[in-house]
N, CA, C and O of each residue as an XYZ file, in Angstrom:
256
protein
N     104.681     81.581    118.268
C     103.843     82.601    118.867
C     104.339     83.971    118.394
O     105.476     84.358    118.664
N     103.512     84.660    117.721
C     103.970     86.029    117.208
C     103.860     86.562    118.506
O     103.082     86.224    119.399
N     105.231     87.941    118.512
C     105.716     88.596    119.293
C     106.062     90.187    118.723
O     105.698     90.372    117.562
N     106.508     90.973    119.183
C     107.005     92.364    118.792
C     108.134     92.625    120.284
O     107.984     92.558    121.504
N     109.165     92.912    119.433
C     110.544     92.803    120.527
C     110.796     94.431    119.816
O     110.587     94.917    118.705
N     111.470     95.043    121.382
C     111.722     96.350    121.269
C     112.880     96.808    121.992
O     112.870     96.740    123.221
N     114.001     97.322    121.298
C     115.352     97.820    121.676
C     115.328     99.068    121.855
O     114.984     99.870    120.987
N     115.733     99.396    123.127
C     115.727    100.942    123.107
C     117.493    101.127    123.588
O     118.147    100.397    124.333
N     117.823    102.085    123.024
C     119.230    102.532    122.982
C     118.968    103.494    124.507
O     117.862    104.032    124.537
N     119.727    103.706    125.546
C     119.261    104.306    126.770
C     120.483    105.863    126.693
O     120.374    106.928    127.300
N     121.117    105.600    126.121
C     122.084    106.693    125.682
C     121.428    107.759    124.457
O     121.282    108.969    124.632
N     121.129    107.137    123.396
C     120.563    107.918    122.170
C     119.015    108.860    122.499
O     118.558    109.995    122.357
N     118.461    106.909    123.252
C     116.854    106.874    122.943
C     116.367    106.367    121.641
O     115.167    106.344    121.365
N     117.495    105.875    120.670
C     117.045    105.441    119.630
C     116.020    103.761    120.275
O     116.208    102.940    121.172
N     115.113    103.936    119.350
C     114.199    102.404    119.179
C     113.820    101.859    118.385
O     113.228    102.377    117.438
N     114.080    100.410    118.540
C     114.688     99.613    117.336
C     112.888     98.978    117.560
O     112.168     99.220    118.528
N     112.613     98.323    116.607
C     111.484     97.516    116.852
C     111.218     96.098    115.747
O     111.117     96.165    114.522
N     111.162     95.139    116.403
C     110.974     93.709    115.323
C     109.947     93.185    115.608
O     109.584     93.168    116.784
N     109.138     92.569    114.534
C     107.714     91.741    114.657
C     108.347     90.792    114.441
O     109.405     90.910    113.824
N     107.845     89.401    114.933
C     108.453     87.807    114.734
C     107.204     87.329    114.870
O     106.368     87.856    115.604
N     106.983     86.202    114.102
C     106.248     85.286    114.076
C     104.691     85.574    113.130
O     103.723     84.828    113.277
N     104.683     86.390    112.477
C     103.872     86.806    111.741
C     104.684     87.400    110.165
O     105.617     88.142    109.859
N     103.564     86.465    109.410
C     104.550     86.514    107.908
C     103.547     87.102    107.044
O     102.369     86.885    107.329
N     103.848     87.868    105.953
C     103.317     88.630    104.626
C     102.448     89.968    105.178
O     102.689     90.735    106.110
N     101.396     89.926    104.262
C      99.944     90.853    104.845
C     100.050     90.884    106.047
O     100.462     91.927    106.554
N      99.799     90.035    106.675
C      99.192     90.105    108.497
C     100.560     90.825    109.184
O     100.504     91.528    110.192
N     101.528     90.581    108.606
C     103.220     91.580    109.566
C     102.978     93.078    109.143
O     103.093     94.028    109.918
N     102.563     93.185    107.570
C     102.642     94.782    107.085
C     101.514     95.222    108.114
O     101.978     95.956    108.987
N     100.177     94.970    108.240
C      98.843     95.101    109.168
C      99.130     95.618    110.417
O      98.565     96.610    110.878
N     100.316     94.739    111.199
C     100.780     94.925    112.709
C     101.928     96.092    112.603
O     102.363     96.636    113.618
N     102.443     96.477    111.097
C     103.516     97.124    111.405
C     102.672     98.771    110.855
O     103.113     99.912    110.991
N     101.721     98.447    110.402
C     100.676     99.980    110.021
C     100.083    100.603    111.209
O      99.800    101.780    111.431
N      99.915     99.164    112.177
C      99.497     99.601    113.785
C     100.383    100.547    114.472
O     100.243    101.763    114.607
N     101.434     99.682    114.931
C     102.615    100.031    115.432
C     102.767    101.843    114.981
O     102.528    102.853    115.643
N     103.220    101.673    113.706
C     103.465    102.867    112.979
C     101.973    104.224    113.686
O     102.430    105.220    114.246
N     100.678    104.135    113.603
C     100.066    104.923    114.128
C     100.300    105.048    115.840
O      99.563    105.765    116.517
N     101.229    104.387    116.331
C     101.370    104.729    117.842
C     102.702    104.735    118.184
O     102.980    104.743    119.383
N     103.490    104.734    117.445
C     104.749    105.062    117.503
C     105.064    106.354    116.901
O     105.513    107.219    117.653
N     104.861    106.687    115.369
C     104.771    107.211    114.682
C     105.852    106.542    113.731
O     106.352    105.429    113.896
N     106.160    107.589    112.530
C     107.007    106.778    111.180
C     108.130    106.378    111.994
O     108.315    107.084    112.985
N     108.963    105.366    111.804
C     109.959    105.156    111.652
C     111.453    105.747    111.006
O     111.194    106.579    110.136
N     112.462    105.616    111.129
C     113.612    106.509    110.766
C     114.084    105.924    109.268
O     114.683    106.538    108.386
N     113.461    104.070    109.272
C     114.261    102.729    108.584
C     113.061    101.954    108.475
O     112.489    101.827    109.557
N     112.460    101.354    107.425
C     111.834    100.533    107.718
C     112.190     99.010    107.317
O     111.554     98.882    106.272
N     112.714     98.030    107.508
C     113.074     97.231    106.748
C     112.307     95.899    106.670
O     111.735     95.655    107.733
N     112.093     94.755    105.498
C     111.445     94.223    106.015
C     112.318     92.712    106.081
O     113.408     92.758    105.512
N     112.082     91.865    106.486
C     112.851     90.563    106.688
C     112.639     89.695    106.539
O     111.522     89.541    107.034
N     113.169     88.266    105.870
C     113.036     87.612    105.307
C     111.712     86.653    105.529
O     111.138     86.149    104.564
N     111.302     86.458    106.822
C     109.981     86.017    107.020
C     108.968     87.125    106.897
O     107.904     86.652    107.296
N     108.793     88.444    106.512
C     107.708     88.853    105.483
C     107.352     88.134    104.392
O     106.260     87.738    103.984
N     108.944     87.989    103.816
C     108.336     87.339    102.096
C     107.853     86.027    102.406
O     107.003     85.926    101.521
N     107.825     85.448    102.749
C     107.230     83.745    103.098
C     105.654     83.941    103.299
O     105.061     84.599    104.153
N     104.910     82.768    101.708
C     103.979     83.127    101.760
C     103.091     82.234    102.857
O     103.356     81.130    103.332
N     101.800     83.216    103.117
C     101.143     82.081    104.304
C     100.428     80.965    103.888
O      99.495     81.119    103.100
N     100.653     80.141    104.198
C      99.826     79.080    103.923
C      98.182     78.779    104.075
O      97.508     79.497    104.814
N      97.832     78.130    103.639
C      96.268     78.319    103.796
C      95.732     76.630    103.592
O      96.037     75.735    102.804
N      95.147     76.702    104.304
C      94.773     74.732    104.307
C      93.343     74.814    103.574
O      92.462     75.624    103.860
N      93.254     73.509    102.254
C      92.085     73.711    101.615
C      91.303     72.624    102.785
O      91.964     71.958    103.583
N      89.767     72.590    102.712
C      89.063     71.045    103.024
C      88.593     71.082    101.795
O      88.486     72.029    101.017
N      88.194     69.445    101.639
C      87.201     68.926    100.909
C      86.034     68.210    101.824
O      86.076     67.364    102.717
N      85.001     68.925    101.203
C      83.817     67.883    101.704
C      82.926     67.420    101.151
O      83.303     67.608     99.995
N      81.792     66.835    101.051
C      80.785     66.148    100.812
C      79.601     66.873    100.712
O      79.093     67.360    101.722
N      79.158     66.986     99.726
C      78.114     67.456     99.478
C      76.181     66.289     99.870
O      75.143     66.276     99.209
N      76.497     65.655    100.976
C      75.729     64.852    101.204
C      74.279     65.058    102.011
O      73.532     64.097    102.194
């Protein structure tokens, strides 16, 4: 189940922010969101389940 987990430092106010469960295109998409209501970021990094490509299921059918 994609999620977005958020650390806030209560001393600084620094805020950390991670997307999970959403990989490639569709994470950059949620993190362009984020970014217009947060605003830029300080760091952006991305993590190893970005690069993992998504899968896509073919069908075959019948032209009957």
């Amino acid at each position: 189940m994609p999620e977005i987990e958020f650390t806030i430092d209560t001393e600084s106010g620094k805020c950390e922010t991670q997307i999970n469960g959403i990989k490639g295109p569709a994470c950059e998409r949620n993190a362009q969101q984020l970014k217009q209501i947060l605003g830029s970021p300080a760091t952006d990094q991305r993590t190893p389940e970005f690069h993992v490509k998504a899968q896509t299921k073919r069908q075959v059918g019948s032209n009957e």
